[in-house]
N, C-alpha and C positions, 0 to 999 in steps of 0.2 A: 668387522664393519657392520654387519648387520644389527648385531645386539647394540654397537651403537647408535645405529637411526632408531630402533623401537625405543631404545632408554629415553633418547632425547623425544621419539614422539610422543610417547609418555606420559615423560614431566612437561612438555610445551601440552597438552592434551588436556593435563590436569590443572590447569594455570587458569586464575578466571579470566573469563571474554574479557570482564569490566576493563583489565589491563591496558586493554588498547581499544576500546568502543565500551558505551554505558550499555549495560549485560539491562534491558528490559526484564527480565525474572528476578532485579538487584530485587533486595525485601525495600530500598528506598525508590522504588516504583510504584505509585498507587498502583490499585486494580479501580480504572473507574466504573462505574453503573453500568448497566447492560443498555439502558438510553443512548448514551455518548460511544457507540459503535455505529451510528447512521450516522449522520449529518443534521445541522438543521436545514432542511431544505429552504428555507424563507435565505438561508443564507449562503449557503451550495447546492443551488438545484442541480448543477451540472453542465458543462459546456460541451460542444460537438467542436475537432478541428476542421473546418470545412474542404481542409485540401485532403480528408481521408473520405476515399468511398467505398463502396462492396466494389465499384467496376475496378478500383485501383491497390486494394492490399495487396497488391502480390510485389508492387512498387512501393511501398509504403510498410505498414504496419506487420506484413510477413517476412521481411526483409533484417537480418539478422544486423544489430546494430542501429538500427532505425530511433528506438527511443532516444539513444543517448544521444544523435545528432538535431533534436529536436527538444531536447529539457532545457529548462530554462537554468539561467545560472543560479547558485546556493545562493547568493547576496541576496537574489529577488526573493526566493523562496523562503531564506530567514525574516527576512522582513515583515515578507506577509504572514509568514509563523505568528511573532510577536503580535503584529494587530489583530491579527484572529483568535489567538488563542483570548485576547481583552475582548473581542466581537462575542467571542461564546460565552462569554463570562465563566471559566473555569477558577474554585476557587482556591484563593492564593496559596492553598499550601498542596495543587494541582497543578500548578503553571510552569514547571518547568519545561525549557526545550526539548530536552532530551530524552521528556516523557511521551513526546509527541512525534510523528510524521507529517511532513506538509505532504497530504497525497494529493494523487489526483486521482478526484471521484470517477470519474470514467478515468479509467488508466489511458496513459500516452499508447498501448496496446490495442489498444479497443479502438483507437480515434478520438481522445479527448482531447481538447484545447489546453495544450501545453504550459499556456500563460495564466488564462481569465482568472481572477475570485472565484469566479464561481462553477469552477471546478474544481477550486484546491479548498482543502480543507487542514484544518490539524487534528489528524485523527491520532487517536492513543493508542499508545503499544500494549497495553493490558486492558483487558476487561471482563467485568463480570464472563462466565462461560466461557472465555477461551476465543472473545469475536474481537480481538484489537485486530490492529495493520497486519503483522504478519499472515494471520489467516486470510485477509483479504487478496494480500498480494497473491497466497497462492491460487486463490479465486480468478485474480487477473490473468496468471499464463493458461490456467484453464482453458478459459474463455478465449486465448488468444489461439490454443493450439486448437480447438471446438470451429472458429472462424478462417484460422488458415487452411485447415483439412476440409473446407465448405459444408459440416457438418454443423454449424451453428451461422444464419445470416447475422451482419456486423449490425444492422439498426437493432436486433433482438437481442443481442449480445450488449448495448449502449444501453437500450430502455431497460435490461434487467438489473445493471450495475448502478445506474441511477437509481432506481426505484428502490429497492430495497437488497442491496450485496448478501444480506445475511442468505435470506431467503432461492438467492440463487447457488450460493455455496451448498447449501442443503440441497437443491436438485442435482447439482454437478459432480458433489466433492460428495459431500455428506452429512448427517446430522452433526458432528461432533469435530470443531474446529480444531483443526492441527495449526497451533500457535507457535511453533517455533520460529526462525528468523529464516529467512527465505537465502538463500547465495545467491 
């Protein structure tokens, strides 16, 4: 019995992601410009959720589960996929969905406004050095576990995510983005 869960873990182990989700490392994923890992801010400065505060994470945003009862549904988020990624003018042979994340600029973690434009953005899953979405996200539980442990305040945590993510992934995490796909 044994030798058969390893065989089968395996060959299920060796089988690509693409299978069953678009494997972002496909070679038919751009790597975009090391620009198009910020935002344009003229166009996601960033949103705050107002019912999150420092006096209330521990009811809120440290609260296991909490994002997901708070995301908006996929219908809204592909949509505004679509007219954003035409907002940034990414070009045509870059536009695909599945090359992008509707994130939110300030993570739903942090206290971002779940909904607004302009918090979400469509950020891409590759980029020059290794700074697309997945390194971000892991930038976000950082930050989140930094704020819940009262080791980082939540407004310094929101103005560093806004302002420049790369930047603080370099003071937190490190110089060197770990791109892989977050679970």
């Amino acid at each position: 019995m044994f030798l058969l869960t390893v065989t089968l873990f395996a060959a299920f182990s060796a089988s690509p992601a693409s299978a069953w989700w678009h494997d972002y490392r496909d070679a038919r994923h751009p790597v975009f410009p090391r620009r198009d890992a910020l935002p344009n801010p003229r166009l996601t400065p960033g949103a705050l959720n107002p019912a999150v505060t420092q006096a209330n994470i521990h009811e809120t945003i440290c609260v296991r589960g909490y994002t997901r009862s708070i995301r908006p549904p996929e219908r809204y988020t592909e949509s505004l996929k679509r007219r954003q990624i035409r907002e940034y003018d990414y070009p045509q042979d870059m536009n695909r969905l599945w090359f992008f994340e509707e994130d939110h600029l300030i993570s739903l973690e942090l206290g971002g406004s779940p909904s607004s434009p302009r918090n979400l953005w469509p950020e891409p899953h590759r980029v020059a050095g290794g700074w697309g979405s997945y390194a971000k996200d892991r930038l976000e539980n950082k930050l989140n576990h930094l704020v819940c442990s009262g080791r980082l305040p939540l407004a310094d945590a929101q103005r560093m995510i806004a302002r420049n993510w790369i930047s603080a992934y370099r003071r937190y995490i490190g110089p060197i983005p770990d791109d892989r796909k977050v679970w």
